[in-house]
C-alpha angles and dihedrals in degrees: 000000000000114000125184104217111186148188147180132252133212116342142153105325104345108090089179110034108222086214088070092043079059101040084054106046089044077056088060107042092062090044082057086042086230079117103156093299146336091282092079089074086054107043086054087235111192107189126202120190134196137166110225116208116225102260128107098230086050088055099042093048093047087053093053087038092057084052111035100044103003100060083202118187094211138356123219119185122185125212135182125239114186100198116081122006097247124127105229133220104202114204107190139351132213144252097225155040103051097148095142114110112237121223091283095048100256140142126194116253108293082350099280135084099286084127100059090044094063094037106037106079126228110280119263095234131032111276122246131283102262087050098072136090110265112232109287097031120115102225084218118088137155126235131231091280090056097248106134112245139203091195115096109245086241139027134209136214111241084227128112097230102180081057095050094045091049090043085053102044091049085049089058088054102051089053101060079047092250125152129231131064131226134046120338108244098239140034085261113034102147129004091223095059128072114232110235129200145181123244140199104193129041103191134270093263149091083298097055094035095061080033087065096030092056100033077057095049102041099041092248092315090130138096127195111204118185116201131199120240110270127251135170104263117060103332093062118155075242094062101042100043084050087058091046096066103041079057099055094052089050095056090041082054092056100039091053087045077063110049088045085057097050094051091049099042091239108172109188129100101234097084121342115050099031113164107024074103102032105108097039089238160066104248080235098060103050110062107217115260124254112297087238097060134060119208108221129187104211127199095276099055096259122130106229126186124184119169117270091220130254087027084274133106099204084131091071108094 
């Protein structure tokens, strides 16, 4: 299984972005074959790396280049958040709303993925489920600036996320030798183990734009994750790095439980077909959130928002 794993170079504050410090130790690791766990052995897992710069044109062009000449099975990019020590599953991105200037000084055209209308190309196989217009909507819209669009105003993993948070926190588990599964009871339940959430916005910057661009390309076969800096305490490149490929063979597991289930005709949700549910709904029926908040599903099953600061989620990356 191929699989596009991505970071982010220099930006803001960070000189050095911890997402390619990541991107580049997960690089070493399967080349050491010490990848996440054994089952990456197993699984057949093929990674491809790249550091993105933080400009639009860069983003839009990895995400073409993962489908046109990778042939990639599943992207992963990796972003870094700064405000709350959380590592992020992001489920879906958004169309619109990048008004944030890159590193170049550049905003996508009228400031949504037009471009990337006109540029992705339609997927190679039908989308999930959850992807498609629901009876009685007309698949055309128009877009903040008025230009009619093809594109949903939002997009969805195909992952079941809830799944993949529950499987990496029992991994961590597993790894400092304690007992239990599922989610911890409460935001800090154990200094050794990264909290993980869920969450429902990724930002309107450089990470939710080659979210939506790839999500696009890849027909929902696509994952943001935002990571916190690093420090020497609990958030080490060790750590992280650590998460990120448990992570990887995780996603590898569920995306091979679905293609199993396509070729066999399987039609329950268990396996097989995870993630045609994941979500909740169809991208047409939840209008996005306010570009100033960010829903969150913390640990303990409770949706959270808090502002992101100047309207804007420039942060986020």
């Amino acid at each position: 299984m191929r699989i596009l794993v991505t970071g982010y170079g220099p930006f803001g504050a960070f000189t050095v972005n911890p997402s390619a410090i990541v991107v580049d130790q997960l690089a070493q690791q399967c080349r050491d074959g010490t990848l996440g766990t054994d089952d990456a052995d197993a699984i057949g897992i093929e990674l491809v790396t790249r550091v993105v710069d933080v400009d639009y044109a860069g983003a839009l062009g990895c995400a073409n280049w993962a489908r046109d000449e990778l042939n990639v099975d599943f992207a992963i990019h990796i972003g870094v958040y700064p405000g709350s020590g959380f590592v992020f599953l992001e489920r879906r991105a958004f169309r619109d709303g990048y008004v944030s200037k890159d590193v170049k000084g550049a905003v996508p055209l009228q400031n949504c993925c037009e471009l990337a209308e006109r540029e992705c190309r339609p997927p190679l196989s039908p989308p999930p489920p959850h992807v498609s217009a629901p009876a009685g909507v007309q698949q055309q819209q128009n877009s903040p600036s008025g230009v009619p669009s093809s594109l949903s105003p939002c997009r969805y993993t195909v992952l079941d996320l809830d799944r993949l948070r529950t499987a990496l926190m029992d991994a961590q588990r597993r790894d400092n030798g304690s007992a239990g599964t599922g989610p911890p009871t409460t935001m800090n339940a154990s200094a050794n183990v990264l909290n993980i959430a869920i969450s429902e916005d990724p930002g309107r910057y450089l990470c939710g734009y080659i979210y939506y661009c790839s999500l696009l390309n890849l027909a929902g076969r696509s994952l943001f994750v935002h990571i916190p800096p690093f420090d020497d305490k609990t958030h080490t490149p060790q750590r992280i790095t650590r998460l990120l490929g448990q992570l990887i063979v995780e996603v590898a597991k569920q995306i091979s439980n679905m293609d199993i289930g396509a070729k066999t005709g399987a039609t329950t949700v268990d396996d097989a077909q995870i993630g045609a549910v994941a979500g909740g709904a169809d991208p047409f029926s939840t209008p996005p959130p306010p570009p100033s908040l960010s829903s969150l599903m913390i640990n303990n099953g409770l949706t959270v928002s808090f502002p992101l600061g100047g309207g804007t989620s420039a942060s986020f990356l």
